[in-house]
DRENTIRO-887935 format. One record per residue (C-alpha): y, z, x; residue in three letters. Coordinates in steps of 0.1 Angstrom, whole numbers, plus 5000, padded with zeros to 4 digits. Layout:
// residues N
<node py="Y" pz="Z" px="X" aa="ALA"/>
...
This chain:
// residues 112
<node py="3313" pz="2355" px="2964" aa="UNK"/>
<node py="3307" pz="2391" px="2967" aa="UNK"/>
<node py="3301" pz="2411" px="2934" aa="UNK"/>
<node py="3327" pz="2436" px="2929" aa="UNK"/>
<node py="3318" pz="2471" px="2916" aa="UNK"/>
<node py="3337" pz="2488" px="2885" aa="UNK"/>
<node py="3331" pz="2520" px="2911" aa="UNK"/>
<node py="3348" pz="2498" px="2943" aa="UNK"/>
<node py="3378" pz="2489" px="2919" aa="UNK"/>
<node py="3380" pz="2524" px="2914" aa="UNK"/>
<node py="3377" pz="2533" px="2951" aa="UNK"/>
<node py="3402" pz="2506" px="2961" aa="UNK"/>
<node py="3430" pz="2516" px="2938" aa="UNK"/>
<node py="3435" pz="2544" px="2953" aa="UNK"/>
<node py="3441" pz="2529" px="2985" aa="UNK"/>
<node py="3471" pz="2510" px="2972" aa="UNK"/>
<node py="3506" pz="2511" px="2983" aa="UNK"/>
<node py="3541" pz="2503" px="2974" aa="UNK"/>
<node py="3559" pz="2475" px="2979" aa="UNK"/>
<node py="3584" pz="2455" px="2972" aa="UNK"/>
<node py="3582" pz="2419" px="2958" aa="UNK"/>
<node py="3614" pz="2395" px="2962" aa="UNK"/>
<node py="3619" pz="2362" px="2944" aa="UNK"/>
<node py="3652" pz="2347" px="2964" aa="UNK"/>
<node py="3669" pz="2317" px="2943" aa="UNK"/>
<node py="3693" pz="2294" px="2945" aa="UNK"/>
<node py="3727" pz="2305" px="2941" aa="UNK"/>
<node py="3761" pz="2291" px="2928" aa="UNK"/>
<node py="3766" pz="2281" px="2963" aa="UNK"/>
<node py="3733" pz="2269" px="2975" aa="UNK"/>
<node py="3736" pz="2232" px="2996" aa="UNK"/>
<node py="3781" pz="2240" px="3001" aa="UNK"/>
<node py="3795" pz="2227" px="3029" aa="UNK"/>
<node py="3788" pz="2248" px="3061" aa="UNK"/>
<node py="3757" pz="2258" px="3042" aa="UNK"/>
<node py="3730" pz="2253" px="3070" aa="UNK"/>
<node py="3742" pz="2277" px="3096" aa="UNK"/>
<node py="3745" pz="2304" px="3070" aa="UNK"/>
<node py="3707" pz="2298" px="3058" aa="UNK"/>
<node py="3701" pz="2298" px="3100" aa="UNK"/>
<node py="3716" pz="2332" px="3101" aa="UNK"/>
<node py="3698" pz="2344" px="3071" aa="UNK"/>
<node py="3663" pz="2332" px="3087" aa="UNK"/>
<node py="3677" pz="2351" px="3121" aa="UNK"/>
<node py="3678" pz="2380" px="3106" aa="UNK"/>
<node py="3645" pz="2377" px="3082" aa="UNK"/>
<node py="3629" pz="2375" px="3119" aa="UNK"/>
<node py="3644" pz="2408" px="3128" aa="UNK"/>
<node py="3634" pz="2427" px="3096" aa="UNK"/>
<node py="3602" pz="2411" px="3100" aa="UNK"/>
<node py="3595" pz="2426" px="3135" aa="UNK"/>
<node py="3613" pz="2458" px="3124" aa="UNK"/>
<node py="3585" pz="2465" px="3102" aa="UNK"/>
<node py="3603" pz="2462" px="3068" aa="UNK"/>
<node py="3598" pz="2425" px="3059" aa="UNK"/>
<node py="3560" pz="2424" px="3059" aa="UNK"/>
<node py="3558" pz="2389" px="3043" aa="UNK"/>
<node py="3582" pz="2363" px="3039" aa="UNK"/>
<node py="3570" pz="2324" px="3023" aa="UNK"/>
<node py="3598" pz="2300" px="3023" aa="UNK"/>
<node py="3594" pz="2279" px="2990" aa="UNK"/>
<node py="3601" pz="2243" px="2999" aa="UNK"/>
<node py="3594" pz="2229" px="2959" aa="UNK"/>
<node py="3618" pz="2214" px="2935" aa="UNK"/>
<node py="3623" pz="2245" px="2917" aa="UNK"/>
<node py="3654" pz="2270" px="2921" aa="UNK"/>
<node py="3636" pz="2295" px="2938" aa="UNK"/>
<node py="3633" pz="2295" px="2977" aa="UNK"/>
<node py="3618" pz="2322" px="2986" aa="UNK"/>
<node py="3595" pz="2350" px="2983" aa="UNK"/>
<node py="3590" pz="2385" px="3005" aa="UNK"/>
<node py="3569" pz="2414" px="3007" aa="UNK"/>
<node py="3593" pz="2442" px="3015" aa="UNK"/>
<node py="3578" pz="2478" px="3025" aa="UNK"/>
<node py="3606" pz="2492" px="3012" aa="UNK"/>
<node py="3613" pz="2507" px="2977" aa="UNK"/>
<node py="3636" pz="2485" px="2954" aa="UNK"/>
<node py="3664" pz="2502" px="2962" aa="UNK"/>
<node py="3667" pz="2500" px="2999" aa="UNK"/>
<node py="3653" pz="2464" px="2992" aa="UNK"/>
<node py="3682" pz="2456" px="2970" aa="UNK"/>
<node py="3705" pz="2474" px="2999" aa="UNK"/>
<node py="3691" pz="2450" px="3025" aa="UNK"/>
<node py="3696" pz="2418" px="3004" aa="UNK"/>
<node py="3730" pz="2429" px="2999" aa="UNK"/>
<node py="3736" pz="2423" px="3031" aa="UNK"/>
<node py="3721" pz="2393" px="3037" aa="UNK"/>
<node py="3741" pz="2364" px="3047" aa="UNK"/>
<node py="3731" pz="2339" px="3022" aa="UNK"/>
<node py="3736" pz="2366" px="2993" aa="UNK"/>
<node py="3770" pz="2375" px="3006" aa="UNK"/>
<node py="3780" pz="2337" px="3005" aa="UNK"/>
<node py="3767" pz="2328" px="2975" aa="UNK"/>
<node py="3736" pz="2309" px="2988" aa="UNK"/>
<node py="3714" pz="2330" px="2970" aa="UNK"/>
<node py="3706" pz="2353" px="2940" aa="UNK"/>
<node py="3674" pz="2376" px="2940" aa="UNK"/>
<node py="3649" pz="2393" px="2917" aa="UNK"/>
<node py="3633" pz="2425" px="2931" aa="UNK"/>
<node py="3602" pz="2438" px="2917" aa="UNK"/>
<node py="3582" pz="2472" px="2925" aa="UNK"/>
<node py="3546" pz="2462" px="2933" aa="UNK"/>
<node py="3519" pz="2473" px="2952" aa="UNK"/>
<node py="3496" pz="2465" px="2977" aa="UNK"/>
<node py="3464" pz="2470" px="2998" aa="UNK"/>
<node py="3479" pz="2484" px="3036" aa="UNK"/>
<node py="3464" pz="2455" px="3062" aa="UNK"/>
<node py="3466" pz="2428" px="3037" aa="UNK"/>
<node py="3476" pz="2398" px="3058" aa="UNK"/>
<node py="3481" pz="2357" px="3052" aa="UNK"/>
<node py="3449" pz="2339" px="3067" aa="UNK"/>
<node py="3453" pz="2323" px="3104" aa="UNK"/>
C-alpha cells in the first residue's frame, strides 16, 4: 500500500467536492400490493438521473435490514430532497429517505 503524506492529505482536501449522500428505507408501504411496478418506475427513472448527470452513484441494498438503498447525488441537499420528493416510491409510500451533505473526490468511481 502506498504511504500517504500529511502534505498529500493536505493537497487532496482541497480537491474535494460536494455531494450528496442518500440512505432510501423502507417505507410504511414498502412490499403493498401493486408494489413492483412502482419500485420498476422508481429504478426507470434512477436510470435517467443517472445519465442526466445528477445521480452519480446509486447501490441497491439487497440485506435484511430496512434500508434499500444508497446514492451519491451531485446535487446539494436541497435539490436532493426536491428530486426524492418526486420519486415514485416516496410519493407511494415505498420509501422514506435520509439525506446527508458530504463530500467527495471528482472522478471517484466503483471498480470494473
Amino acid at each position: 500500500m502506498e504511504t500517504i503524506t500529511d502534505d498529500y492529505m493536505r493537497e487532496m482536501l482541497h480537491k474535494t467536492k460536494a455531494y450528496t449522500v442518500l440512505i432510501l428505507k423502507k417505507g410504511a408501504n414498502y412490499g403493498a400490493e401493486g408494489a413492483d411496478a412502482i419500485v420498476w418506475e422508481h429504478g426507470r427513472r434512477n436510470f435517467s438521473l443517472r445519465a442526466a448527470g445528477r445521480l452519480a452513484i446509486v447501490c441497491p441494498v439487497t440485506d435484511d435490514s430496512d434500508v434499500t438503498g444508497i446514492g451519491i447525488f451531485d446535487l446539494t441537499v436541497e435539490e436532493t430532497r426536491a428530486v426524492m420528493e418526486e420519486d415514485p416510491g416516496v410519493k407511494a409510500g415505498l420509501f422514506v429517505y435520509e439525506v446527508h451533505a458530504s463530500r467527495g473526490f471528482p472522478g471517484s468511481a466503483l471498480p470494473m
